[in-house]
TORDO-398602 format. One record per residue: residue in one letter; x, y, z of N, C-alpha, C in turn. Coordinates in pm, whole numbers. Layout:
PT  type      nu      nv      nw     cau     cav     caw      cu      cv      cw
PT     a       X       Y       Z       X       Y       Z       X       Y       Z
...
END
This chain:
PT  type      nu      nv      nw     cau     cav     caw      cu      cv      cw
PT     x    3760     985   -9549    3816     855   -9516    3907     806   -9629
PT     x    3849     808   -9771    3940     815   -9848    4094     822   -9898
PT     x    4085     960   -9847    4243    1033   -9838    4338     995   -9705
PT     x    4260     900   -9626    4323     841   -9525    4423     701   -9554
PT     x    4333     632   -9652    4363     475   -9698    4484     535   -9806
PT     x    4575     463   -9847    4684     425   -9984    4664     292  -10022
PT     x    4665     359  -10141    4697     200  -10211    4845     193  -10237
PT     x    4877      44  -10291    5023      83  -10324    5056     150  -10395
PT     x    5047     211  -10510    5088     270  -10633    5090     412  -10545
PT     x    5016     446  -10466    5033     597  -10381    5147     579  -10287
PT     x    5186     467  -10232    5285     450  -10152    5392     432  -10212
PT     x    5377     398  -10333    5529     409  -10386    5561     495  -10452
PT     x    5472     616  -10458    5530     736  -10530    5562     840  -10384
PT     x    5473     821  -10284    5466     913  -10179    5638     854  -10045
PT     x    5676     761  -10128    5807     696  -10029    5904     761  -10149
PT     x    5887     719  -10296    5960     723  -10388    6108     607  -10360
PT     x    5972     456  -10321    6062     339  -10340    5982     243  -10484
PT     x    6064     154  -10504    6006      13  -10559    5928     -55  -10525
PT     x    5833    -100  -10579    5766    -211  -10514    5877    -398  -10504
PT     x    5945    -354  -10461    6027    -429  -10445    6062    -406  -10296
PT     x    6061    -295  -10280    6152    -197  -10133    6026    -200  -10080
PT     x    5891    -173  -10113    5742    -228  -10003    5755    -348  -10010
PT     x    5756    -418  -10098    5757    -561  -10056    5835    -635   -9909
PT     x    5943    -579   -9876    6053    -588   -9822    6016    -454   -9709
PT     x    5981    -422   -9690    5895    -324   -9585    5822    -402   -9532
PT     x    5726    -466   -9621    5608    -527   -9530    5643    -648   -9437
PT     x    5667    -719   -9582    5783    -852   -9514    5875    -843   -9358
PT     x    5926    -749   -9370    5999    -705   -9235    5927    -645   -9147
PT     x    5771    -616   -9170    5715    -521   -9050    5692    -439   -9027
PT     x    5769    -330   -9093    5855    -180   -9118    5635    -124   -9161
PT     x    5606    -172   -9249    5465     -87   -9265    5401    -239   -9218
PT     x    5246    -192   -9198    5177    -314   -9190    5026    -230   -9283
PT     x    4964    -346   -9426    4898    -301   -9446    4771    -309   -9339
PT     x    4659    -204   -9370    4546    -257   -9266    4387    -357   -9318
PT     x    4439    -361   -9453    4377    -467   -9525    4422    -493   -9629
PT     x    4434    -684   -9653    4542    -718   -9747    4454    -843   -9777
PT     x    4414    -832   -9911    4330    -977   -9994    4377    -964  -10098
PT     x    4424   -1114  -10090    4459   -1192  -10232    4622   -1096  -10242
PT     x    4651   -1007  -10355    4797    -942  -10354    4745    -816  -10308
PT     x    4636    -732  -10340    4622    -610  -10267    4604    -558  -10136
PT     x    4665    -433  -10121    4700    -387  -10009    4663    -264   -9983
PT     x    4611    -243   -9852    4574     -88   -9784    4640     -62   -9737
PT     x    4691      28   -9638    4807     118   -9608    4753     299   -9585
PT     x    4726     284   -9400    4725     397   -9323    4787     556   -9387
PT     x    4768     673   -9438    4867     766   -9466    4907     817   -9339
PT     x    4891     813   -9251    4977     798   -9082    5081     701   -9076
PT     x    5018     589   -9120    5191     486   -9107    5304     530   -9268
PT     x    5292     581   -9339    5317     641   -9444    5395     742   -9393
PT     x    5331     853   -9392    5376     952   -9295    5496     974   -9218
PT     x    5470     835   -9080    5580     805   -8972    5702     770   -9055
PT     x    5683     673   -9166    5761     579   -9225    5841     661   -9306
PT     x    5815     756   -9359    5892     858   -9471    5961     973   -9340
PT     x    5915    1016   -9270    5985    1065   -9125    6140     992   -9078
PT     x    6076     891   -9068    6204     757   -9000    6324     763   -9112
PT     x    6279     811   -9210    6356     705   -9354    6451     837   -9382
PT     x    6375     973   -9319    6485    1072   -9340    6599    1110   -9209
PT     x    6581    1054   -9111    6603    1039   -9021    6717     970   -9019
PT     x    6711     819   -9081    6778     695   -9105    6920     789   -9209
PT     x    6851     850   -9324    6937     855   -9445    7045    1005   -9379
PT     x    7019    1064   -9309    7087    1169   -9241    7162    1095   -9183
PT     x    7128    1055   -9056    7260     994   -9002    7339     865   -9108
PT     x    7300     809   -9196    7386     712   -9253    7462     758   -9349
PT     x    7440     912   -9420    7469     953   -9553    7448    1092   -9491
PT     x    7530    1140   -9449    7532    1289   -9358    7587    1386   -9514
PT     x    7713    1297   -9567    7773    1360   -9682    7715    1395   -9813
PT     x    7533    1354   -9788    7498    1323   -9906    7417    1493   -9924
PT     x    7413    1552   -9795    7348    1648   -9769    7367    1797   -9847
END
């Protein structure tokens, strides 16, 4: 069960964003933690997963040249 949950510090090495760029993830919807008290946050490695999927997805078609 463990290796199921992230904390943030795993999500922001396993996206390789800012906690600035989760902040602004969550805020928008984009992840939803699945338990959040006080500033800490849980976070699915399935919605992780999807979310790093999408994001290469996104950066291909927007930055084809970057390839």
């Amino acid at each position: 069960m463990q290796s199921e949950i992230l904390t943030p510090a795993e999500v922001l090495e396993e996206l390789q964003i800012t906690r600035q760029a989760l902040g602004s993830l969550v805020k928008r919807g984009k992840l939803v933690p699945v338990k959040e008290v006080n500033r800490d946050r849980l976070f699915l490695r399935e919605d992780i997963e999807n979310r790093k999927e999408s994001a290469k997805e996104l950066y291909s078609k927007y930055r084809p040249y970057d390839e």
